[in-house]
FIVEXNU-94716 format. One line per 2 residues: number of its first residue (from 1); their letters; for each residue x, y, z of N, C-alpha, C. Coordinates in steps of 0.1 Angstrom, whole numbers, always signed. Atoms other than C-alpha are relative to their C-alpha. Layout:
N
NUM> A> X,Y,Z,X,Y,Z,X,Y,Z ~ ... .
***
This chain:
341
1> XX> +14,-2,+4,-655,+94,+491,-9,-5,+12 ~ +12,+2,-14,-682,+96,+519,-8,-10,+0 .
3> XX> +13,+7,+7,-710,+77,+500,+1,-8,-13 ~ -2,+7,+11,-705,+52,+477,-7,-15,-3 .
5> XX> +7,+15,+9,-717,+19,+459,+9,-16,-3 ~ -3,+10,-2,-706,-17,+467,-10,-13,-6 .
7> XX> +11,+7,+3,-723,-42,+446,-13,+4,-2 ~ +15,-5,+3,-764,-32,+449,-5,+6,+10 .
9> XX> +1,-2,-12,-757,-18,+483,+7,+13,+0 ~ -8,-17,-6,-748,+21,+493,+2,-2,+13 .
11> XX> -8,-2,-18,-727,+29,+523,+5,+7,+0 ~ -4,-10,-8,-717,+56,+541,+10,+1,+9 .
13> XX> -8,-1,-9,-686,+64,+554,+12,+14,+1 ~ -2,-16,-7,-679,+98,+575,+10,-1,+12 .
15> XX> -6,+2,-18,-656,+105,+602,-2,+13,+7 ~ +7,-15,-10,-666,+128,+629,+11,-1,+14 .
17> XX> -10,-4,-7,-637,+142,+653,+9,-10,+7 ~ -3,+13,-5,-617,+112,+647,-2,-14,-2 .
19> XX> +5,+15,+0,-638,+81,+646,-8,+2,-12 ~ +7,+9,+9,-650,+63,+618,-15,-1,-1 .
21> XX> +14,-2,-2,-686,+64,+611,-1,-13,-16 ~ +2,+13,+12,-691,+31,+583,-11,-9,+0 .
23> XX> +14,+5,-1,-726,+20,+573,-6,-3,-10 ~ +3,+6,+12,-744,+0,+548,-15,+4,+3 .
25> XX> +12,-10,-8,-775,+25,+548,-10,-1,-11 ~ +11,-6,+6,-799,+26,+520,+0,-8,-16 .
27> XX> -1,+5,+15,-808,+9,+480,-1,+11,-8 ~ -4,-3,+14,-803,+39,+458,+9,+10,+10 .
29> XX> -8,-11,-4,-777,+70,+462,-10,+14,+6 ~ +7,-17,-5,-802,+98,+468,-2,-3,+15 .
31> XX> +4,-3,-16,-814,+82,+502,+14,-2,+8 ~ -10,-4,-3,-781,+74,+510,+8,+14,+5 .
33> XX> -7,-7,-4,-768,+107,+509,-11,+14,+9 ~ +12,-5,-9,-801,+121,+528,+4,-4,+15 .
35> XX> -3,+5,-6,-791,+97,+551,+14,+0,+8 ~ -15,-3,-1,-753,+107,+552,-3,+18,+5 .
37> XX> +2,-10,-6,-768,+144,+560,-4,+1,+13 ~ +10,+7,-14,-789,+133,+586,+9,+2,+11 .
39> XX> -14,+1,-8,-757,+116,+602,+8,+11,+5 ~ -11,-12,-2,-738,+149,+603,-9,+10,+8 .
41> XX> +9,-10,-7,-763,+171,+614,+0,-5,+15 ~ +2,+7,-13,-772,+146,+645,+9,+1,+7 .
43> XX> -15,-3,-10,-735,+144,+653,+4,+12,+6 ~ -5,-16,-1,-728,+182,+649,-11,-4,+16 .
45> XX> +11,+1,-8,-760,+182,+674,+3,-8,+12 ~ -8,+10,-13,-744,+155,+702,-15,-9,-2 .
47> XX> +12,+7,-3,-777,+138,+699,+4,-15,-5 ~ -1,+18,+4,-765,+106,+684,+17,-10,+8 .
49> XX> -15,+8,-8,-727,+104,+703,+2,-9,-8 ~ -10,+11,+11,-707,+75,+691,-4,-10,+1 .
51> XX> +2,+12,+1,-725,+47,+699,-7,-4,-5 ~ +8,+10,+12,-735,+18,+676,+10,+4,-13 .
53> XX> -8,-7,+15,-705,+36,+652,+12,-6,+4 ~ -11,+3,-1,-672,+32,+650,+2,-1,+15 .
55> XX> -4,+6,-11,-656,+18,+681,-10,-9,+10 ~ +6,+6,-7,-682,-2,+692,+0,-15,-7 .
57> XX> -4,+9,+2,-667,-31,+671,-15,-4,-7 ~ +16,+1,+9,-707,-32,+651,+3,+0,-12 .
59> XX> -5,+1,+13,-691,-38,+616,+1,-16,-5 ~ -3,+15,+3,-693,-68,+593,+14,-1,-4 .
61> XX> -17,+7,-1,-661,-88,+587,+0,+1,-15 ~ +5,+1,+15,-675,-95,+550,+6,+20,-3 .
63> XX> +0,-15,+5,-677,-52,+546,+20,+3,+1 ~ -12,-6,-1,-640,-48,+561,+9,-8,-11 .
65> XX> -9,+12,+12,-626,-79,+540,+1,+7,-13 ~ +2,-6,+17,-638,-59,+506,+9,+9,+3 .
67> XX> -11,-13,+2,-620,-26,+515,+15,-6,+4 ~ -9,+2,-1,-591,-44,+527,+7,-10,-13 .
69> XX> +2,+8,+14,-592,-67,+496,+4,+10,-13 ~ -5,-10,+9,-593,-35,+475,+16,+10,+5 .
71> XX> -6,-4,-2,-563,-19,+494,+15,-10,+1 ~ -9,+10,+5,-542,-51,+489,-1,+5,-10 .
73> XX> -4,-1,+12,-549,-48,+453,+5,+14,-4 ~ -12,-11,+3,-532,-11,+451,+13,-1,+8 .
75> XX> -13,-1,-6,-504,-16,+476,+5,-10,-4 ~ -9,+11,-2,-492,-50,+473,+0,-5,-15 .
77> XX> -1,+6,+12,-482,-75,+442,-12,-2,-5 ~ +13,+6,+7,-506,-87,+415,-2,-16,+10 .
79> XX> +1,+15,-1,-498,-122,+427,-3,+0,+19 ~ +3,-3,-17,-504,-109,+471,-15,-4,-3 .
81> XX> +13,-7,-2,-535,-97,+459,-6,-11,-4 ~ +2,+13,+8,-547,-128,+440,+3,-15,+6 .
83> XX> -5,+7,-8,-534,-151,+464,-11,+3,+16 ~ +8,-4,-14,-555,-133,+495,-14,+0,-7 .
85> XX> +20,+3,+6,-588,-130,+472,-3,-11,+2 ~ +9,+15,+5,-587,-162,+462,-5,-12,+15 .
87> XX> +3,+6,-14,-585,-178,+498,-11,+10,+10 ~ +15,-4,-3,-614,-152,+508,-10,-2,-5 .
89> XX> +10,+4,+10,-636,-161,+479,-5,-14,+1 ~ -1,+14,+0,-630,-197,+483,-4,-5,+14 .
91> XX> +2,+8,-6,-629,-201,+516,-4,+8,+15 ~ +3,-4,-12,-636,-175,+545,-12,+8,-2 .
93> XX> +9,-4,+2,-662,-161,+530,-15,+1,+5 ~ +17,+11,-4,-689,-183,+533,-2,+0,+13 .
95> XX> +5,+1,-15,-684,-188,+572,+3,+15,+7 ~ -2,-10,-10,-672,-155,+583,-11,+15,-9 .
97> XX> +0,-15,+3,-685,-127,+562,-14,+7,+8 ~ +12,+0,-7,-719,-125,+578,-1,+7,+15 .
99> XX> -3,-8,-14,-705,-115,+614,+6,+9,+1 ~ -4,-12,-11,-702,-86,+634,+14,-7,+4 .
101> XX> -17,+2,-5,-660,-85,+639,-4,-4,+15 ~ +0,+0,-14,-676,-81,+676,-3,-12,+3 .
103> XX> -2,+16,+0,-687,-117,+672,+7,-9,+4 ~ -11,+12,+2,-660,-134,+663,+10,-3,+14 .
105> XX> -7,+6,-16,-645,-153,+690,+12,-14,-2 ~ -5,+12,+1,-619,-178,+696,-5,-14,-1 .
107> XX> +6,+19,+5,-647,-209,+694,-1,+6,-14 ~ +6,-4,+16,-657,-194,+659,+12,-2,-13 .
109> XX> -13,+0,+3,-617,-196,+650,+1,-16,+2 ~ -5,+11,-1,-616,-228,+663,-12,-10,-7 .
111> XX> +7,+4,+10,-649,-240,+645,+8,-5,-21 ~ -6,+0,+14,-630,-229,+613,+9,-11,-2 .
113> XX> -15,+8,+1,-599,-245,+620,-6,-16,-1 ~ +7,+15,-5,-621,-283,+629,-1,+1,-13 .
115> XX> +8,+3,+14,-640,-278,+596,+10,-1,-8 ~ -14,+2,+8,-608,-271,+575,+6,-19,-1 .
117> XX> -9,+5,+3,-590,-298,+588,-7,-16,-2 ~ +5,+12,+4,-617,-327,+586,-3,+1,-11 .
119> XX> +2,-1,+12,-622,-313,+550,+14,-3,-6 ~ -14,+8,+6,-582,-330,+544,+5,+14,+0 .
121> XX> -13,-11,+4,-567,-292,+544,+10,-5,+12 ~ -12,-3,-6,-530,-290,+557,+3,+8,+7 .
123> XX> +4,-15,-7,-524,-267,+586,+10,+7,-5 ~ -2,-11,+8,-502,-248,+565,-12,+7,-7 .
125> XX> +8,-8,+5,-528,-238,+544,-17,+7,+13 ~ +8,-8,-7,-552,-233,+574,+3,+11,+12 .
127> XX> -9,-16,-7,-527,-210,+593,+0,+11,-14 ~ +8,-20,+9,-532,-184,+560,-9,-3,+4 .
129> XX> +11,-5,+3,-564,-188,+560,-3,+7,+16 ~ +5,-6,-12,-570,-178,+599,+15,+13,+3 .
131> XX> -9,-11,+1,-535,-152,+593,-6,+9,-10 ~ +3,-10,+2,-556,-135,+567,-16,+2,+7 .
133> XX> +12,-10,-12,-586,-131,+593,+8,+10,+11 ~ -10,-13,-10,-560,-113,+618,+1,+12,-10 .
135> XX> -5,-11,+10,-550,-95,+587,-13,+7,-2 ~ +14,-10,-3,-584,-82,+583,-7,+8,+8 .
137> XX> +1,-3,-13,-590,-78,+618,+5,+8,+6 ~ -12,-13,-2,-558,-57,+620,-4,+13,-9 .
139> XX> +7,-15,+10,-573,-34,+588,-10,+3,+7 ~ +9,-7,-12,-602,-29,+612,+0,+15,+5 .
141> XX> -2,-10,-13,-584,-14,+641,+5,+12,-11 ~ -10,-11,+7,-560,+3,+621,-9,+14,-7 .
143> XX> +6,-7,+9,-585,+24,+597,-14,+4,+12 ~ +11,-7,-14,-609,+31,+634,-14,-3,-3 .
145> XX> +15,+0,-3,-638,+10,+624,-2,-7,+11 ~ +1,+5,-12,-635,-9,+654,+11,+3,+9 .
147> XX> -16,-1,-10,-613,-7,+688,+6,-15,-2 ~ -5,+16,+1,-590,-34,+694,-9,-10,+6 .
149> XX> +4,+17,-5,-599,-72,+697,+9,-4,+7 ~ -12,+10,-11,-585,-94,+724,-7,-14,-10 .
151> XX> +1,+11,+8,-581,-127,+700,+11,-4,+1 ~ -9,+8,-3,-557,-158,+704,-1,-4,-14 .
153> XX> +3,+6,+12,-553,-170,+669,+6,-15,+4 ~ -9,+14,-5,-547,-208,+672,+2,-10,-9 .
155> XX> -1,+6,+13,-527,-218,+645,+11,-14,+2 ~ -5,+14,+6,-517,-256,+636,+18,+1,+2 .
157> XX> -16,+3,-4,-479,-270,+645,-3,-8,-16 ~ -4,+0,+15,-464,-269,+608,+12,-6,-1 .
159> XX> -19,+6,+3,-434,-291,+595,+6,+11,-3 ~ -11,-9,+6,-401,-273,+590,-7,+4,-14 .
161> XX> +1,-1,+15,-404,-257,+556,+14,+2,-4 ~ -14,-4,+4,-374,-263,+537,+2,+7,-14 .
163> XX> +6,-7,+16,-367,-241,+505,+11,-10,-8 ~ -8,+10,+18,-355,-258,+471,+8,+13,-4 .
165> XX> -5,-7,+10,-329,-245,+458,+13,-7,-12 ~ -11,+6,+15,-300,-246,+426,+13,-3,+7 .
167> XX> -13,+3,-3,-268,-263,+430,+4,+7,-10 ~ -7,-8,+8,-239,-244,+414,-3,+0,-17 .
169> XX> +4,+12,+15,-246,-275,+384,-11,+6,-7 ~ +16,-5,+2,-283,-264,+380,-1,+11,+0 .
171> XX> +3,-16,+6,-277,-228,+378,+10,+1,-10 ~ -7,-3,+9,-248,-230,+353,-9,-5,-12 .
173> XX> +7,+3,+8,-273,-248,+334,-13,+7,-4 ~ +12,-6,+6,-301,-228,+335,+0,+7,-6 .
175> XX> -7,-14,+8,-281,-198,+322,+0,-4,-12 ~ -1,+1,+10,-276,-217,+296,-11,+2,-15 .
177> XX> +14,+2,+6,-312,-223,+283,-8,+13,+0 ~ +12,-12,+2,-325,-185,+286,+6,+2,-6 .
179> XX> -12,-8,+12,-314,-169,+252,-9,+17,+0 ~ +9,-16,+2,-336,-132,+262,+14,+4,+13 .
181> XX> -8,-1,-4,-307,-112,+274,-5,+8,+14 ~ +4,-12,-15,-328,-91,+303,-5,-5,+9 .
183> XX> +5,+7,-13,-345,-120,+317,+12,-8,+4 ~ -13,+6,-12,-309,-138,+326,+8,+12,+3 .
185> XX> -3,-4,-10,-299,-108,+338,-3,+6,+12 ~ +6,-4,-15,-324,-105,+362,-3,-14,+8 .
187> XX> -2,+19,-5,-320,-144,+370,+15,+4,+8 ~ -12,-1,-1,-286,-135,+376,+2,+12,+13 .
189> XX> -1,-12,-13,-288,-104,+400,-9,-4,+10 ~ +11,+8,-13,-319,-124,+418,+12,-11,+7 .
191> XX> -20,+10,-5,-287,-150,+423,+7,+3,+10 ~ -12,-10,-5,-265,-122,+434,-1,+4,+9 .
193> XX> +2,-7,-13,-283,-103,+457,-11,-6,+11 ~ +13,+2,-11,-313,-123,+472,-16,+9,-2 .
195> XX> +15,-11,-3,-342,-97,+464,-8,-10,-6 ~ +12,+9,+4,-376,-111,+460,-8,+2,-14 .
197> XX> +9,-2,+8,-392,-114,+431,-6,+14,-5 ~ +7,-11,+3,-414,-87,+434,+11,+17,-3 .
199> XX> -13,-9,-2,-383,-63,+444,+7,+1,-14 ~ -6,-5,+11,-368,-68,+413,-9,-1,-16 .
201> XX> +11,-8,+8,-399,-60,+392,-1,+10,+2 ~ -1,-20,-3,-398,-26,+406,+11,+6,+5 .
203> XX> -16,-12,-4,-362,-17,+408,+4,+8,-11 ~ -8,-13,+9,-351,+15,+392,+10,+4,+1 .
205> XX> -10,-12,-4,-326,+35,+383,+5,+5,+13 ~ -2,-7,-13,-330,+54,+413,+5,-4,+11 .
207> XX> -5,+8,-13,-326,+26,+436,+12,-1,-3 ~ -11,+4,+0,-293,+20,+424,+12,+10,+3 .
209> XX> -13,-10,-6,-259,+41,+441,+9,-7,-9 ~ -13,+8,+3,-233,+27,+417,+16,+5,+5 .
211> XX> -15,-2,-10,-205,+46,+438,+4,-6,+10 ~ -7,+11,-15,-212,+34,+471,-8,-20,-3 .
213> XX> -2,+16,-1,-223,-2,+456,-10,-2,+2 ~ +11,+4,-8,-256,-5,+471,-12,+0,-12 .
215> XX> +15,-3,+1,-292,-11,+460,-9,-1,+13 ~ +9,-8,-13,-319,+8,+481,-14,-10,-6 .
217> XX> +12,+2,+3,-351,-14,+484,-9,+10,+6 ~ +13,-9,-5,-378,+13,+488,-13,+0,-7 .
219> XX> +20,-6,+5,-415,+21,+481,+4,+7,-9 ~ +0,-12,+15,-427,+40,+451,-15,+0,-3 .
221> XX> +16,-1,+6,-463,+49,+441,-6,-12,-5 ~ +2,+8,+7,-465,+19,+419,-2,-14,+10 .
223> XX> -7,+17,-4,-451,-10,+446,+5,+5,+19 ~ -8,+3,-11,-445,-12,+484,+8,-11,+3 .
225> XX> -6,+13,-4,-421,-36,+501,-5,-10,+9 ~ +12,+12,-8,-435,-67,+516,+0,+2,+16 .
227> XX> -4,+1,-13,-422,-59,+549,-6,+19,+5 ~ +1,-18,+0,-431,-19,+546,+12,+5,+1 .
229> XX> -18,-4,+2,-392,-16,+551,+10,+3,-7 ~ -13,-1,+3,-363,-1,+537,+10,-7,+3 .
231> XX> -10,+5,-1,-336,-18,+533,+15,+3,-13 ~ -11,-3,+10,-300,-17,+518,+8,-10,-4 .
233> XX> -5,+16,+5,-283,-44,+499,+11,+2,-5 ~ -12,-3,+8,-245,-44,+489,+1,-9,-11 .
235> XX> +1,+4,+17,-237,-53,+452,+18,-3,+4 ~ -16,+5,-2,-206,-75,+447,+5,+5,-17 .
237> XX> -7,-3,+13,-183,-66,+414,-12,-8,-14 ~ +5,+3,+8,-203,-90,+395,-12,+4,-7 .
239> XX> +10,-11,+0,-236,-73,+400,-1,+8,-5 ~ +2,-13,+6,-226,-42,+395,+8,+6,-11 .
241> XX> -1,+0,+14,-211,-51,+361,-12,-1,-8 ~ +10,+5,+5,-239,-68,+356,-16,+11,-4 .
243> XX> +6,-16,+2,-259,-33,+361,-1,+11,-12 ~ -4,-16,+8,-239,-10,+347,+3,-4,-16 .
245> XX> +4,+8,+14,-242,-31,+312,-10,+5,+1 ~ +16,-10,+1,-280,-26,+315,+1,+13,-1 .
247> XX> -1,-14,+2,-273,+8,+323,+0,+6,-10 ~ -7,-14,+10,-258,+23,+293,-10,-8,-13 .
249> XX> +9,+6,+15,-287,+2,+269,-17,+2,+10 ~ +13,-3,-9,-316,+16,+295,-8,+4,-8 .
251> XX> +9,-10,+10,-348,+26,+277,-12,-2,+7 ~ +14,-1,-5,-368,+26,+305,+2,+3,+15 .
253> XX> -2,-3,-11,-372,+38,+343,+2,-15,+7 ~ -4,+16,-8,-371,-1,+354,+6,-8,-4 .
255> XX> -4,+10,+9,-346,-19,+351,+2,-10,-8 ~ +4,+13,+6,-359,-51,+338,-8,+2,-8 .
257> XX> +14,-2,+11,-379,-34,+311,+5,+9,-11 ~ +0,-11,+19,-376,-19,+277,-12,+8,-1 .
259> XX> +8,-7,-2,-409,-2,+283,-5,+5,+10 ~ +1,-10,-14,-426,+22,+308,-6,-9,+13 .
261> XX> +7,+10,-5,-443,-7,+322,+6,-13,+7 ~ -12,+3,-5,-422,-29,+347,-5,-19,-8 .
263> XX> +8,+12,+4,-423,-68,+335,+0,-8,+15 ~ +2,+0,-11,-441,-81,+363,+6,-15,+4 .
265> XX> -7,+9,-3,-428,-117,+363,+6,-14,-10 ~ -5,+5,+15,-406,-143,+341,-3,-14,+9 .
267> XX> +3,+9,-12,-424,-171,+365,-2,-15,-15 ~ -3,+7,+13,-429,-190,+328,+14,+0,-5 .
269> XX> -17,+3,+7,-396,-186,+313,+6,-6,+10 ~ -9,+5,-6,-382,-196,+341,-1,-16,+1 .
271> XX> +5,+11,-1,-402,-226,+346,+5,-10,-12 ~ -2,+11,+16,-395,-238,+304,+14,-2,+3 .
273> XX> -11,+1,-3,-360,-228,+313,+10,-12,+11 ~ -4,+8,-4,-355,-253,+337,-2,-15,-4 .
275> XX> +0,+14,+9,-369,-283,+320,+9,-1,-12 ~ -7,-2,+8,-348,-277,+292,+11,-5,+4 .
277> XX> -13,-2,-6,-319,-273,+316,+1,-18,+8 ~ -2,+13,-4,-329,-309,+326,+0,-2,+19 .
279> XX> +0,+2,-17,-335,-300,+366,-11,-4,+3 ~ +7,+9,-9,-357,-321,+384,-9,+4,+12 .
281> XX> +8,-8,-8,-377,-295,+401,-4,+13,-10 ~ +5,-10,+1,-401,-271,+396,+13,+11,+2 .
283> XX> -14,-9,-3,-375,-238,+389,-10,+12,+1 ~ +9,-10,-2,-396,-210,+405,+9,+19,+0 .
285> XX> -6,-15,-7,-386,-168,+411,+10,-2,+15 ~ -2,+8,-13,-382,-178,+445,+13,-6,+2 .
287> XX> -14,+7,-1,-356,-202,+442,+12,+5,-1 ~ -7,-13,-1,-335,-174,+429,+11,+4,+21 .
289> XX> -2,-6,-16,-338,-159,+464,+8,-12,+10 ~ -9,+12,-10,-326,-194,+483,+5,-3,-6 .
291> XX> -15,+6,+7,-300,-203,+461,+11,+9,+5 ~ -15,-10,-3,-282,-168,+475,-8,-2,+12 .
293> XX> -3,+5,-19,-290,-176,+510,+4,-12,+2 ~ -10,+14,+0,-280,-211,+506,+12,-1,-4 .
295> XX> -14,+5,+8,-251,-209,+486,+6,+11,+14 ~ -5,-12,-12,-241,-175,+513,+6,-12,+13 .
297> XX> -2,+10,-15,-244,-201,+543,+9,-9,-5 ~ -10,+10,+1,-223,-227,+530,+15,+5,-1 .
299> XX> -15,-7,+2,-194,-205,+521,+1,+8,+10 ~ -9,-4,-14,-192,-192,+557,-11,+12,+4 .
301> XX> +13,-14,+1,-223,-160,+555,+0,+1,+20 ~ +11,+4,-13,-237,-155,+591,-12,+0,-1 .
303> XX> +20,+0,+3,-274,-160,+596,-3,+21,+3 ~ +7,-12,-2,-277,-121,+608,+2,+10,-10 .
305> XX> +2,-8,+12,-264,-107,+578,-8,-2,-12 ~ +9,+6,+16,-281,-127,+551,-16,+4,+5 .
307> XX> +11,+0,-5,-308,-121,+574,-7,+16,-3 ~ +1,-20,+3,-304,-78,+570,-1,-1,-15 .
309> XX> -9,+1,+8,-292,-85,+535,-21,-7,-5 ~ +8,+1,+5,-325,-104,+528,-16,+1,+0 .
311> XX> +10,-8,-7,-350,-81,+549,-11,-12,+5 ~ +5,+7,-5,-362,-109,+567,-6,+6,+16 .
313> XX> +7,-13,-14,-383,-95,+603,+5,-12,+11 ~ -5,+8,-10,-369,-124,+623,+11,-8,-3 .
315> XX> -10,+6,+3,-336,-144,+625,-4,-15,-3 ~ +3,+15,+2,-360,-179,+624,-3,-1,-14 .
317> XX> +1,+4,+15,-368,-173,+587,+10,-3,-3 ~ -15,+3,+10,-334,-171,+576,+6,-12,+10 .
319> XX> -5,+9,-2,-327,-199,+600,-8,-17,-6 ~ +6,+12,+6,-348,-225,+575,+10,-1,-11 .
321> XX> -9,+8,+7,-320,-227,+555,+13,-8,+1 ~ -18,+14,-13,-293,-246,+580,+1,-4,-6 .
323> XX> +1,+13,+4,-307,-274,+566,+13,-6,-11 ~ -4,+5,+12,-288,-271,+535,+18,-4,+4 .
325> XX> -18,-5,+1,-252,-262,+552,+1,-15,+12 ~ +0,+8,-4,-260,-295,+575,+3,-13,-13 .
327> XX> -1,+9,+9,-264,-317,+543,+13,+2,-10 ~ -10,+0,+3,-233,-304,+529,+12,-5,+10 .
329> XX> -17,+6,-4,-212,-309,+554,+0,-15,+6 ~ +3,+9,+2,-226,-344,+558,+8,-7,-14 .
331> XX> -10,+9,+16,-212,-351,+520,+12,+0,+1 ~ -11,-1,-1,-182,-339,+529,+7,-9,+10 .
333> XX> -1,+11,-13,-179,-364,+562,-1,-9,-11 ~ +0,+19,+11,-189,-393,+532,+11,-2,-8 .
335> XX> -14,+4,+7,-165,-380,+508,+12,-4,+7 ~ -10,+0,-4,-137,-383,+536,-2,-15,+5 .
337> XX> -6,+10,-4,-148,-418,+545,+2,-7,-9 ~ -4,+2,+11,-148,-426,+506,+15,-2,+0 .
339> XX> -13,-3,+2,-113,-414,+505,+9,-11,+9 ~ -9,+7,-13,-99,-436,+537,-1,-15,-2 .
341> X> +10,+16,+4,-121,-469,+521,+11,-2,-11 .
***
């Protein structure tokens, strides 16, 4: 749509052989689209060329943040989208939305980061917050309302992050305490194969080869992958028992659902489920996922398969779980000076 309505503000957005034309032009629709004539005529005409328009980097940061804000919430999870609002809303709003992208500069970056961090944030949390300005900054170029930016982002030296996850103990136990038979067996195939969360809110049918073994993580109208990537994931016997059960009591395209409607996450049940179960941590989706990369690496895994296996874009993410295959074989050195004592 060429001309449209943002709050109590019309804007105009045309593209002419190519470039982007995006402008916050007028207070009702009629002069707006007077105004969106205008534009086209002038251009047809060469009299207005491209400058002051697209590629001249003359766009607010605030204007691109909304459209990119609205294009998170159809591509990505409820909980992406909700997670990136809320740290725009909260907190980059106020100092950035105001400027021209062409503005923004590494002191204005480094402004932010100061104010943050004498306000007690953690530079974890102020590496997102200046990773979703790149991310916005990137929707920019990408969609030709501006050319590229030359920008250094300068983000905060972050402790290791180590993930929590279930000992064999703590997962036999949690099994125990879910009595809904579709949420432990999607506890159970999160276990198995490593997919995220969201991945196994929108796995179908479709995705599933039960000859050659595999599930296909792909896109679908409904859901992309966090990574934009395909990927392919081998299914061990128990899996794809654990499947082909579901299978033959399916009453729905997803298979974690009895209805047409995928169930988007069991981030509560899981959570009652572990107090119950008596574990001593928060028991999140997530953990799922590092319980089969941790348990993988201890039993001998390599980092580059778990790494394909759990569509990770660099070998250093999947190398934050060492940790665990270090602390194991540390007990094992104790038990053996136990034994000699």
């Amino acid at each position: 749509m060429s001309v449209y309505k943002r709050g109590r503000s019309w804007y105009v957005n045309i593209m002419f052989r190519g470039i982007r034309i995006h402008r916050k032009v007028a207070g009702s629709k009629r002069e707006a689209l007077l105004i969106e004539a205008e534009l086209k005529t002038q251009l047809m005409r060469n009299e207005l060329g491209i400058k002051g328009f697209a590629g001249s980097n003359d766009v607010l940061f605030g204007d691109v943040a909304s459209e990119y804000l609205d294009h998170v919430k159809k591509t990505k999870s409820k909980r992406t989208y909700e997670l990136e609002a809320g740290d725009y809303n909260t907190h980059l709003k106020v100092f950035f939305s105001q400027y021209f992208i062409s503005d923004i500069d590494n002191e204005n970056l480094l402004r932010y980061q100061a104010m943050k961090k004498s306000n007690g944030y953690a530079n974890r949390t102020v590496n997102i917050h200046l990773g979703l300005v790149r991310k916005i900054i990137n929707y920019a170029v990408d969609y030709g309302y501006i050319k590229h930016v030359q920008l250094k982002y300068p983000m905060l030296r972050e402790p290791k992050k180590l993930h929590a996850f279930l000992s064999p103990e703590e997962y036999g136990q949690l099994k125990k305490t879910v009595s809904y038979d579709l949420a432990l067996k999607r506890i159970e195939i999160g276990r198995l194969t490593g997919m995220r969360p969201s991945e196994l809110t929108y796995l179908s049918w479709g995705d599933i080869d039960f000859g050659l073994m595999i599930i296909r993580v792909q896109g679908k109208k409904e859901w992309k992958p966090k990574t934009d990537e395909e990927r392919t994931i081998p299914l061990g016997k128990k899996a794809l028992s654990i499947l082909k059960e579901l299978f033959a009591k399916k009453k729905s395209k997803w298979v974690f659902s009895y209805t047409d409607k995928p169930v988007k996450s069991i981030r509560g049940a899981l959570a009652t489920a572990g107090k119950k179960a008596g574990i001593n941590k928060k028991v999140t989706p997530n953990m799922l996922r590092h319980t089969f990369a941790t348990h993988a690496l201890i039993n001998g895994a390599d980092l580059q398969s778990i790494m394909q296996i759990m569509g990770h874009r660099n070998i250093e993410t999947t190398q934050r779980y060492l940790h665990a295959v270090g602390d194991r074989l540390r007990m094992t050195v104790e038990l053996f000076d136990e034994e000699l004592n």
